[in-house]
N, C-alpha and C positions, 0 to 999 in steps of 0.2 A: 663552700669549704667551712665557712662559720657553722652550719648546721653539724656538719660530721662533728666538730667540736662540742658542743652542745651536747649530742646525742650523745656523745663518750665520755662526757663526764655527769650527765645525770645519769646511764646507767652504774657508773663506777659510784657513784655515790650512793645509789639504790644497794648496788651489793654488798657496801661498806655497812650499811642501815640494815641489810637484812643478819648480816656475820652478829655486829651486836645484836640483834633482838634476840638472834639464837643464841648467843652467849649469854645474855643476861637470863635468861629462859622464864619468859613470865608470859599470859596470854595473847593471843595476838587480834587485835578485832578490826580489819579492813575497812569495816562500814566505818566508823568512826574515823579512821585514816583517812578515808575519802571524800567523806564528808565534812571536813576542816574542822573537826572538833579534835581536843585534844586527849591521845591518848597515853596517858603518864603508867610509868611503872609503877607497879603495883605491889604491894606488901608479899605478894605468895610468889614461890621460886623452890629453890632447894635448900637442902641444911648444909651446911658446911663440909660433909665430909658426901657432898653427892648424893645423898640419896634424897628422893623426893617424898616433902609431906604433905601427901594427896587430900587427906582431910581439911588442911588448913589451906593448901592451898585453893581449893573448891570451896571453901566458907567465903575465903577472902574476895574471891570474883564473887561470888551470889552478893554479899555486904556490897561493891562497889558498882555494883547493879541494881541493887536495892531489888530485887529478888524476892518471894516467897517460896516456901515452897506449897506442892499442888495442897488437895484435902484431902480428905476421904472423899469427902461427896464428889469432888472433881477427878477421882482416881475413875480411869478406864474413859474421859471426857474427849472426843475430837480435837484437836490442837485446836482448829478454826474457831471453835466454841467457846476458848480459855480465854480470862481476861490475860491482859499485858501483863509483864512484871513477874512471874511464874518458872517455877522450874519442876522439872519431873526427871521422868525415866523411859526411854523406849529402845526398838531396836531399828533396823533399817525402815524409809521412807514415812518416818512419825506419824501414823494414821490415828495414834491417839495416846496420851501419858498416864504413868502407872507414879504414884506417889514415891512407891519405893522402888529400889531397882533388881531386889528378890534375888532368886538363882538363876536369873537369864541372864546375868552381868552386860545390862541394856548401859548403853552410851546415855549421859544426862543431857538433858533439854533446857534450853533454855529462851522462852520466849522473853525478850526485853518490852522496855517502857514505850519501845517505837513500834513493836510488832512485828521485827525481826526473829525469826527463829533461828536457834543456833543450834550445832553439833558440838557438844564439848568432850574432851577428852585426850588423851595423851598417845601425842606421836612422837618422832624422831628428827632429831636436829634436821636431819638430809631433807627430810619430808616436810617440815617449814620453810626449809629456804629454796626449795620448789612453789612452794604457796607465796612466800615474800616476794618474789622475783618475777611472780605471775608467768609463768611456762605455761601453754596451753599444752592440755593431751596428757593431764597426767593423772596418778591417783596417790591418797596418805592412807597408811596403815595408821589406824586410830585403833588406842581402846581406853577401855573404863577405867581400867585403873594403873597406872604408871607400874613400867618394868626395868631392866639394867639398861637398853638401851631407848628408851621411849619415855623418859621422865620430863618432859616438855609439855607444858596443858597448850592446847589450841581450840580456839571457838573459831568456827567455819559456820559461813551461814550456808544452812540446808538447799538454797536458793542455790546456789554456786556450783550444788554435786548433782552432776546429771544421774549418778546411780551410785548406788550405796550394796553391799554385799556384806553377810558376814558371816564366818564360817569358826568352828570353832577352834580354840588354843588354849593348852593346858587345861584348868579347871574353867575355862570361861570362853568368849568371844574373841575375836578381834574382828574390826569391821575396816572394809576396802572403800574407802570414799572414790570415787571418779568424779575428776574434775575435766570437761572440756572445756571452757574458757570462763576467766572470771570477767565479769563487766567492767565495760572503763567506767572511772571515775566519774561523777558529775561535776561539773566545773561553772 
């Protein structure tokens, strides 16, 4: 009986934990969650009157990442081949990053300090707190650049999306991440 309790109030408090991270609307990074490192709100969000400012908010994660961005010499490079610490631009299943993100409106990259690769880019409250809550069998509508209902940045590690699609919308992309199950945590 003890465990039912247990169970029902860590998930209640998981959901509680997922409602504000979507409310607060600021990146969301799992490996660092799970890894007992701590992961603090961050400077980038929205402007007060809702609407999202994608450039600042994308400076602010690269700065709190400590990030570069790619080269020249490193544009069109293997991800596998890039040093850590780096970001770019590509499109589904990152077989290699583009310095800029051009007229293909490619989702940004971003490999960190550990060697994790990330999907960044902007999806929908609904669609994060599918990913907080860890539901297997599901998928996020991601794109590049924040819209009226998709003004949320999320980094997903590429690790996690069994298959990535993208098809186009309006003048651009938008890309279908499929998630079947994310990894438990290490403990």
């Amino acid at each position: 009986m003890k465990r039912w309790y247990v169970y029902l109030i860590t998930v209640s408090l998981g959901l509680v934990l997922a409602s504000l991270l979507v409310r607060w609307n600021f990146p969301i990074n799992f490996t660092e969650i799970w890894s007992g490192t701590k992961n603090t709100r961050s400077d980038v969000g929205k402007t007060p009157d809702g609407k999202a400012v994608s450039n600042e908010v994308l400076e602010g994660l690269r700065r709190r990442h400590d990030l570069r961005p790619l080269t020249k010499l490193e544009d069109g490079t293997k991800i596998q081949d890039l040093p850590n610490g780096i970001y770019g631009f590509s499109m589904c299943d990152v077989p290699s990053l583009s310095a800029n993100r051009g007229n293909t409106f490619s989702l940004e990259i971003h490999k960190k300090r550990d060697g994790i690769v990330y999907y960044v880019g902007y999806a929908s409250n609904e669609d994060i707190a599918k990913y907080m809550t860890r539901q297997k069998r599901f998928h996020i509508l991601m794109y590049p650049h924040a819209w009226q209902t998709t003004s949320s940045l999320l980094e997903i590690p590429v690790a996690f999306v069994s298959k990535c699609e993208s098809r186009p919308f309006k003048d651009g992309y938008l890309f279908d991440l499929f998630v079947t199950e994310i990894p438990e945590s290490p403990d």
